[in-house]
C-alpha positions as CSV (number, residue, x, y, z in Angstrom):
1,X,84.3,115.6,102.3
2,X,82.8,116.9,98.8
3,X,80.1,116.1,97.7
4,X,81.0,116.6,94.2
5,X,83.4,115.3,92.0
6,X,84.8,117.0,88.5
7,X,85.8,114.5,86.3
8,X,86.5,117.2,83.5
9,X,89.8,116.7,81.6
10,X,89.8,112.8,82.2
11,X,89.8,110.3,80.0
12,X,87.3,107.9,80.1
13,X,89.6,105.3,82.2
14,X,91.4,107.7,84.0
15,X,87.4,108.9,84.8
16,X,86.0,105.7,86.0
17,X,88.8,105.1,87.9
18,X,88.3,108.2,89.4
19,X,84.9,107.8,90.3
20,X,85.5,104.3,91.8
21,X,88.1,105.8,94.7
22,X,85.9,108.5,95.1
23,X,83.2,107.2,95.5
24,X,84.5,103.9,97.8
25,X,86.4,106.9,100.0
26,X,83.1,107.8,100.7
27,X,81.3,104.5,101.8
28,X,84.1,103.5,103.5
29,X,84.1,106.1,106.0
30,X,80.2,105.8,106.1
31,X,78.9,108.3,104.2
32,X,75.8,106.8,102.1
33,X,74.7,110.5,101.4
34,X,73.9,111.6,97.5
35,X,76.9,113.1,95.4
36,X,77.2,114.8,92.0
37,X,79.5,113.7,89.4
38,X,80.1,116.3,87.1
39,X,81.0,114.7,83.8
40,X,79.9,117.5,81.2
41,X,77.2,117.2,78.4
42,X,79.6,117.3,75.4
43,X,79.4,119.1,72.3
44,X,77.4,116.9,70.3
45,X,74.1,117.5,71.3
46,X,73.4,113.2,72.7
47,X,75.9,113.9,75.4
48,X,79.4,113.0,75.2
49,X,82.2,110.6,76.1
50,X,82.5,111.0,79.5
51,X,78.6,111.4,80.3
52,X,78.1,108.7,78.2
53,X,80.9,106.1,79.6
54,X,80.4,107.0,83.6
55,X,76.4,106.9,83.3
56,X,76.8,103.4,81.3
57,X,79.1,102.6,84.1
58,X,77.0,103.1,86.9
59,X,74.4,101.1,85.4
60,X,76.2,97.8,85.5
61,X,75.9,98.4,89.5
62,X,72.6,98.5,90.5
63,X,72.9,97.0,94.0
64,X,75.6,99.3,94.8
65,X,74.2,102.3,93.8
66,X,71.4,104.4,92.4
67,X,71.6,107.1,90.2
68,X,69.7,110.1,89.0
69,X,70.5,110.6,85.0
70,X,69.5,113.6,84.5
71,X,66.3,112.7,81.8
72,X,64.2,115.6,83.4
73,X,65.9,118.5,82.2
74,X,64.2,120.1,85.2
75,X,65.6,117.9,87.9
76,X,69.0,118.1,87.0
77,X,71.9,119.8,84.9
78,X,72.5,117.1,82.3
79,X,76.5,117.4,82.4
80,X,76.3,115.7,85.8
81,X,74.5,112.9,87.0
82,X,73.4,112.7,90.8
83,X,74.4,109.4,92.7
84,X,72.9,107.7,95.6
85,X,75.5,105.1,97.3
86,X,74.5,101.4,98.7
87,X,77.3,99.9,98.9
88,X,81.2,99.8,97.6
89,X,82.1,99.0,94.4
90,X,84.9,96.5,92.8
91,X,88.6,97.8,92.5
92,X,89.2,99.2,89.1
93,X,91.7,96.2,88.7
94,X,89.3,94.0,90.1
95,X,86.8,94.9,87.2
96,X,90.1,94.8,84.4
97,X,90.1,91.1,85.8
98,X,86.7,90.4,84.9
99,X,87.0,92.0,81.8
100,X,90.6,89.6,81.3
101,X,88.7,86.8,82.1
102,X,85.7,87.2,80.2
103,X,88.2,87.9,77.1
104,X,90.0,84.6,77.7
105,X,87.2,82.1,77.4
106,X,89.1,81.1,74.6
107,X,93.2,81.2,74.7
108,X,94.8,84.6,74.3
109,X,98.4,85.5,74.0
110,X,99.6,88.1,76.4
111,X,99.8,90.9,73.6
112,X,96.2,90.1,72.5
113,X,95.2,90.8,76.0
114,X,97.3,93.6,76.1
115,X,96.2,95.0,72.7
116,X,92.4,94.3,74.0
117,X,93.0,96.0,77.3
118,X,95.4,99.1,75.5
119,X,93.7,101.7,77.7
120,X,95.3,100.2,81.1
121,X,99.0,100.7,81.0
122,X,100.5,97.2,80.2
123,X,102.1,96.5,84.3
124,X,98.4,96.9,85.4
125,X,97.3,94.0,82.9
126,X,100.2,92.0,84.1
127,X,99.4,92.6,87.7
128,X,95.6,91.4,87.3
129,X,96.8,88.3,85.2
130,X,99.0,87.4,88.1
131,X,96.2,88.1,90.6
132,X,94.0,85.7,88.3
133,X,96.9,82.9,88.5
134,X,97.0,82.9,92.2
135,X,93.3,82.7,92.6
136,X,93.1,79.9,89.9
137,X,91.1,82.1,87.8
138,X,93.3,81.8,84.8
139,X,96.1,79.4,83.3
140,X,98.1,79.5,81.1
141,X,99.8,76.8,78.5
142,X,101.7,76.9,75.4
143,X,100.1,77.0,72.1
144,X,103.1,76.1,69.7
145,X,105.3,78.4,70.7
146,X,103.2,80.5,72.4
147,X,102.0,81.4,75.6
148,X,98.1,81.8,76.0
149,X,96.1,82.3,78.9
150,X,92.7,80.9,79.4
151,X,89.8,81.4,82.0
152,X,88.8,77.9,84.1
């Protein structure tokens, strides 16, 4: 198993994703040893997209993981960032449901959800809405003519 993971010529969902099987591959077959994501610095000089979306990333998780970022420019190369497993994380669809259901607190229509969520292709945002049904997450009711979804 590496212990490194390129995430050069992702996009930023296509990155976190990524990281997210990686790294539950990983914990799942018991290895809680460190791992480098290699992300790139970018050209800009305050690091780039995909530095600056996977480190934000990780920090939502800090009882799943730890994580070196790289401040030191001694300690580490600052394209990658250095991370320390705990625990698995959430599905990427399981976070696009949070994020659904934090959007709905108020109704939605389906293509506001959709238009909010445009970085997921459009049968990923369904599936999650349907897993949100089923778990009584979500409902949904007409507005007028319109179908809107709302958290419970």
């Amino acid at each position: 198993m590496s212990d490194k993971l390129d995430l050069h010529g992702f996009t930023k969902l296509e990155a976190i994703e990524e990281f997210i099987k990686f790294y539950n591959t990983r914990v799942r077959k018991g290895n809680l040893t460190p791992f480098e994501v290699i992300h790139g610095y970018g050209s800009s000089g305050v690091g780039g997209v995909l530095l600056t979306r996977i480190r934000g990333f990780l920090s939502n998780f800090p009882d799943e993981l730890d994580f070196d970022s790289g401040k030191d420019p001694f300690a580490a190369n600052p394209g990658s960032t250095r991370v320390i497993p705990k625990k698995p994380l959430p599905e990427a669809v399981d976070l696009l449901s949070e994020g659904i259901l934090d959007f709905c607190e108020s109704p939605k229509t389906l293509s506001k959800i959709i238009g909010k969520f445009h970085r997921y292709e459009e049968s990923k945002i369904q599936t999650a809405i349907k897993q949100l049904e089923k778990q009584n997450r979500i409902k949904f009711f007409y507005k007028g003519s319109f179908k809107v979804y709302q958290a419970c």
